[in-house]
C-alpha positions as CSV (number, residue, x, y, z in Angstrom):
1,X,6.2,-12.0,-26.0
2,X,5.9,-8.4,-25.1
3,X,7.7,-6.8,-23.0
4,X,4.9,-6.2,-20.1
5,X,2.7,-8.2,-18.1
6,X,0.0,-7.3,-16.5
7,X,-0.1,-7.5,-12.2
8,X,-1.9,-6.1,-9.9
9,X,-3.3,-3.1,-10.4
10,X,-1.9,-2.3,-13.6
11,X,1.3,-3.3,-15.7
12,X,5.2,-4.7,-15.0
13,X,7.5,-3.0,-18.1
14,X,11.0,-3.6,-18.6
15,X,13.0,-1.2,-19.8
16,X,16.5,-0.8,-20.9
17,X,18.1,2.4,-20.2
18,X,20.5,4.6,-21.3
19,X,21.0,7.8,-19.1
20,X,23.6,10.2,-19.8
21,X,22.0,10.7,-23.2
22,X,21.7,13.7,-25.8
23,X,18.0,13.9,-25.2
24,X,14.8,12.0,-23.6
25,X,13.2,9.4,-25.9
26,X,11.5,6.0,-25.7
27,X,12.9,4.3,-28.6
28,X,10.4,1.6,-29.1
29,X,10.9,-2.3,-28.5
30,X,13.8,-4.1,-28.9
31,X,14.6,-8.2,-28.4
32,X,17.5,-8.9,-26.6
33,X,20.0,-11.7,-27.2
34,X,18.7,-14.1,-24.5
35,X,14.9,-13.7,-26.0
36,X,13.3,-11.0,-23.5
37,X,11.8,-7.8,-24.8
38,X,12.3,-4.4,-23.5
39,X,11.5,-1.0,-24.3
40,X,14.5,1.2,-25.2
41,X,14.1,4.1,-22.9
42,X,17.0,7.5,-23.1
43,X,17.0,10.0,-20.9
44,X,19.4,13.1,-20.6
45,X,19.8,12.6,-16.5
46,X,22.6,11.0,-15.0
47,X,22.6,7.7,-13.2
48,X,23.4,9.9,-9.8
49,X,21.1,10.0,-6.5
50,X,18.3,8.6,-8.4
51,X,18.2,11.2,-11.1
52,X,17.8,9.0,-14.3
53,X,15.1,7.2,-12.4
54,X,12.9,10.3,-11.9
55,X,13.5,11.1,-15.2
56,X,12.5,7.5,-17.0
57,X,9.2,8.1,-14.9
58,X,8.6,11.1,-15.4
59,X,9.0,10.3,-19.3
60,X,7.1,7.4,-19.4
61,X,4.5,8.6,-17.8
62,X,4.4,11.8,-19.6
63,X,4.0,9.5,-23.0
64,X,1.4,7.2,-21.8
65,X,-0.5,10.1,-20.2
66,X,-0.6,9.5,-16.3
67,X,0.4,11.2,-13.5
68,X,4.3,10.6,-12.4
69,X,2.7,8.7,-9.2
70,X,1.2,6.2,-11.3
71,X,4.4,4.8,-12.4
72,X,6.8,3.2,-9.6
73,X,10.1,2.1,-10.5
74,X,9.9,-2.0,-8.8
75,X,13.5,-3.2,-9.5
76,X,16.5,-2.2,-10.9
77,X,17.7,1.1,-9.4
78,X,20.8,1.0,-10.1
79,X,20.9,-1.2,-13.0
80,X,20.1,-0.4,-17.3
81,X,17.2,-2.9,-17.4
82,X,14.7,-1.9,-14.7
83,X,11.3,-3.4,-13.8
84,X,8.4,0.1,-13.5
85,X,4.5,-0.6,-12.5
86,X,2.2,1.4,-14.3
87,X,-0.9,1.6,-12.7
88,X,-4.1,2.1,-14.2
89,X,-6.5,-0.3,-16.4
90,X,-4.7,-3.2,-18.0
91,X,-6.5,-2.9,-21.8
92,X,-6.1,0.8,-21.8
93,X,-2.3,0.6,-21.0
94,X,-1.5,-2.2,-23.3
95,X,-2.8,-0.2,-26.7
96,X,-0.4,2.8,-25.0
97,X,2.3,0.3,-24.9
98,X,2.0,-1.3,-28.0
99,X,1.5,2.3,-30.0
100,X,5.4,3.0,-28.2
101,X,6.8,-0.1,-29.4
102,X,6.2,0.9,-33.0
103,X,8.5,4.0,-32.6
């Protein structure tokens, strides 16, 4: 089971993140102990006033090649795993995806 699934207008991705980290990466896919998947996201930012959020969009985005607006962060603010919508074309976004699990 991946770790998106497709909704309206576009993609659901989970993510865990790590924010205080030595540099910005998505880290690829990982299975977690009670079966989900997520993608492993690390971001330099700290979790303060919304800053690692900005900057898990603003990296995601920047690897799947949209614009920062097309990703919206959907639940988790203040939480490591977080739910983002990625809007766009759902077959389009999915080969994007799977190319960043791999990593």
């Amino acid at each position: 089971m991946p770790f998106w699934r497709e909704a309206k207008g576009g993609l659901l991705v989970s993510l865990r993140v790590t924010p205080n980290a030595g540099t910005d990466a998505i880290e690829g896919g990982e299975s977690r102990d009670d079966g989900t998947q997520v993608l492993r996201v690390r971001v330099k930012a700290v979790p303060d006033k919304g800053k690692a959020n900005a900057a898990v969009i603003a990296l995601l985005a920047r690897a799947l090649g949209l614009s920062r607006s097309s990703v919206t962060l959907e639940s988790g603010e203040t939480a490591r795993l977080k739910t983002v919508l990625v809007k766009g074309e759902a077959t389009a976004l999915t080969a994007r995806l799977e190319a960043l699990a791999h990593r």
